[in-house]
N, C-alpha and C positions, 0 to 999 in steps of 0.2 A: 055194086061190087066194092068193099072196103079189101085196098091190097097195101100189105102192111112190109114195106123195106127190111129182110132179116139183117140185122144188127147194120143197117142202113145199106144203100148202095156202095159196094166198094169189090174189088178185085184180090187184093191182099199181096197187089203188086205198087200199083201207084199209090190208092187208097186204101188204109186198111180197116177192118172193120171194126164196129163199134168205136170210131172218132168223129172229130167234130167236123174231119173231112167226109165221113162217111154221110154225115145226118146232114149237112150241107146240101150235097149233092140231090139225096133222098127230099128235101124239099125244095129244092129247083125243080125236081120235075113232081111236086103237090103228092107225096107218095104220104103214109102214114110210116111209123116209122116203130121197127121192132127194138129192144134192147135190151139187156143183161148188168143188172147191177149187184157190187159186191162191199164188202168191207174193208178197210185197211187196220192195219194195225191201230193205227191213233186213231180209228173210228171215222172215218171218212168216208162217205160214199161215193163208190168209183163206178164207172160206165167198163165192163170189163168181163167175154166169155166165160175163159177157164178161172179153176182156181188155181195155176199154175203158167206163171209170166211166161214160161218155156218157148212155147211155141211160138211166140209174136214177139220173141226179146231173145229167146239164146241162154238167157241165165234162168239158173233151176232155183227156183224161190215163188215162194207162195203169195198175193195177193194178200192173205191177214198177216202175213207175217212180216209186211214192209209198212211203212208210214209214208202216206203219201208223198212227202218232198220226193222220197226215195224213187219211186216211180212217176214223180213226175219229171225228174230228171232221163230217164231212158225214153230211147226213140224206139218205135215200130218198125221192123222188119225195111231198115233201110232207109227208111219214108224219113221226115219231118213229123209226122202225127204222132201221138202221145195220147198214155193214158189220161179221159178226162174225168173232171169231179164231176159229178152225177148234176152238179147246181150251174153249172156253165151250158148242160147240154138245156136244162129246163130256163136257160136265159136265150139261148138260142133259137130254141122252138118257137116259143110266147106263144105257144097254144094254135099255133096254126091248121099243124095238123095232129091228129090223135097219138098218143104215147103207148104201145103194149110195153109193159113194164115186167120182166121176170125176176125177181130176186132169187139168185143163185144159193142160197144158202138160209139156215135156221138165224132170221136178224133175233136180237136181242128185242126184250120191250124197249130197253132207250134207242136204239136204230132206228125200230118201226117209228118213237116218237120223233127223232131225227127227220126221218122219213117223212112223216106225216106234216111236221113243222114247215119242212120247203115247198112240199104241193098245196100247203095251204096258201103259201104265195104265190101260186103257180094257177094262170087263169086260162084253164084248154082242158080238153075230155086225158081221161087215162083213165087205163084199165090196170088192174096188177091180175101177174101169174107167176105159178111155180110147181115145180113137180114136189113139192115137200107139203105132205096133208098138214101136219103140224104148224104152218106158216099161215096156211089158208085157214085154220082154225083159228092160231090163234091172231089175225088179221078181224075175224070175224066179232072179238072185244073191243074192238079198240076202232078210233075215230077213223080209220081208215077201211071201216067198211061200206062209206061213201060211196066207196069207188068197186066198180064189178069185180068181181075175183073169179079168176078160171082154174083150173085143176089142169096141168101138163097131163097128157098120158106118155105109154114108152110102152117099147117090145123088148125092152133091157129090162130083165127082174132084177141083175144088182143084187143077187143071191138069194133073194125070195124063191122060193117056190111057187112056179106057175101060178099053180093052183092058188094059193092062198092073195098071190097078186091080184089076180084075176077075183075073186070073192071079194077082196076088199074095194078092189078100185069100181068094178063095175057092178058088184050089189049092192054099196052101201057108199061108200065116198059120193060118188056123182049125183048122188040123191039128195046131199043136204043142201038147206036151203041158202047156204052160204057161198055152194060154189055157182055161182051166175052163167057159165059157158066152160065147154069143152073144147082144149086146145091137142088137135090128135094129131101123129105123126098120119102122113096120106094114107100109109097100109092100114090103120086100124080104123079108117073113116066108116066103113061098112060096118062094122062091129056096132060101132059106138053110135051111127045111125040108130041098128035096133033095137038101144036100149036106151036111150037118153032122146027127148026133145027139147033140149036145153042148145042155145045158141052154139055151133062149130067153130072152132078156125081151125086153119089145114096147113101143116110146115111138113119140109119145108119143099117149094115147090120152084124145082132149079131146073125146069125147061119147058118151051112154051106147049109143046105136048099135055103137059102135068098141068101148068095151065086149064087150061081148055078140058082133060079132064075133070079136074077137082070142081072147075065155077060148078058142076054141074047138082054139087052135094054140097056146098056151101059158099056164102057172100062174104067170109073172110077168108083168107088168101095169104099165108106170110111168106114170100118172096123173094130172091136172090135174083138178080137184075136179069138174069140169062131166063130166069122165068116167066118174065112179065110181058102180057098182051097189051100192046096200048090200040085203043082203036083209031 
């Protein structure tokens, strides 16, 4: 059972998530560890959910639209924790445990080379994911296809039409030979059982019910502490 810490162990009271408290904690207890990386203005890759500081800071500004000083000066929801650079969290790790890596967004070719530049000093397994077909394609040029790439699913069409969602992502996307594994929200696990034998992982899974469900359809597992079975 690979069970992977969604955007690490954290509460979003003491801990918040996706910091360097977060992935701390998430490997004291040997967990694998999920995360969400973006861009900053000046091009810097940050460890960071939304694309909107809102929620976890209070001020309404966008993630590309600050330079990292700027955000590395604001604190998290009270806490001490802070937005981290994407290369503090991969000197933290040192490859102990596995990296699911999501890039939030359509990166540039020089990001993805950015990208690709740090994990090549970077000695531990990762994987990358993202719900953007266009990421996953064009990841599949370039030196970072290395590394496994999974295709996000979602029950949010995001203005597609069912239909055409549905044709695309489950006729044809999950089929090529670039997407390595399937990352499905829990409700769409049956679905995407009957049409794909390509590796699962199952998000997100926030109680130990869901738990003990899900192991039953797949050996990755992405986590929120309230959901994890330890034996």
């Amino acid at each position: 059972m690979n069970i992977y810490a969604h955007r690490g162990l954290f509460d979003n009271k003491n801990i918040v998530e996706n910091t360097i408290s977060a992935f701390k904690k998430a490997l004291l207890n040997n967990l694998n560890i999920e995360l969400d990386i973006r861009v900053t203005k000046d091009k810097k890759i940050v460890v960071f959910h939304d694309a909107n500081i809102k929620r976890l800071t209070g001020i309404d500004r966008l993630v590309k639209d600050m330079r990292y000083e700027e955000l590395n000066d604001i604190s998290l929801l009270n806490t001490t924790d802070k937005i981290p650079i994407f290369e503090d969290v991969l000197h933290l790790v040192r490859g102990r445990v596995t990296l699911l890596i999501e890039l939030k967004e359509n990166f540039s070719s020089n990001t993805l080379k950015e990208l690709n530049k740090l994990l090549l000093d970077y000695n531990g397994k990762v994987l990358l994911q993202s719900f953007n077909p266009i990421i996953a394609r064009k990841i599949s040029y370039t030196s970072l296809k290395r590394y496994k790439m999974g295709i996000l699913l979602t029950d949010e069409y995001n203005g597609f039409k069912k239909a055409l969602y549905d044709t695309f992502i489950y006729k044809y996307l999950i089929k090529q030979k670039y997407i390595n594994f399937i990352s499905s929200p829990k409700e769409l696990v049956l679905k995407v059982k009957e049409i794909s034998k390509k590796d699962l992982f199952v998000w997100t899974i926030k109680t130990k019910e869901d738990f003990i469900k899900y192991k039953k359809y797949s050996n990755n597992l992405i986590c929120e502490e309230k959901g994890i079975v330890v034996k």
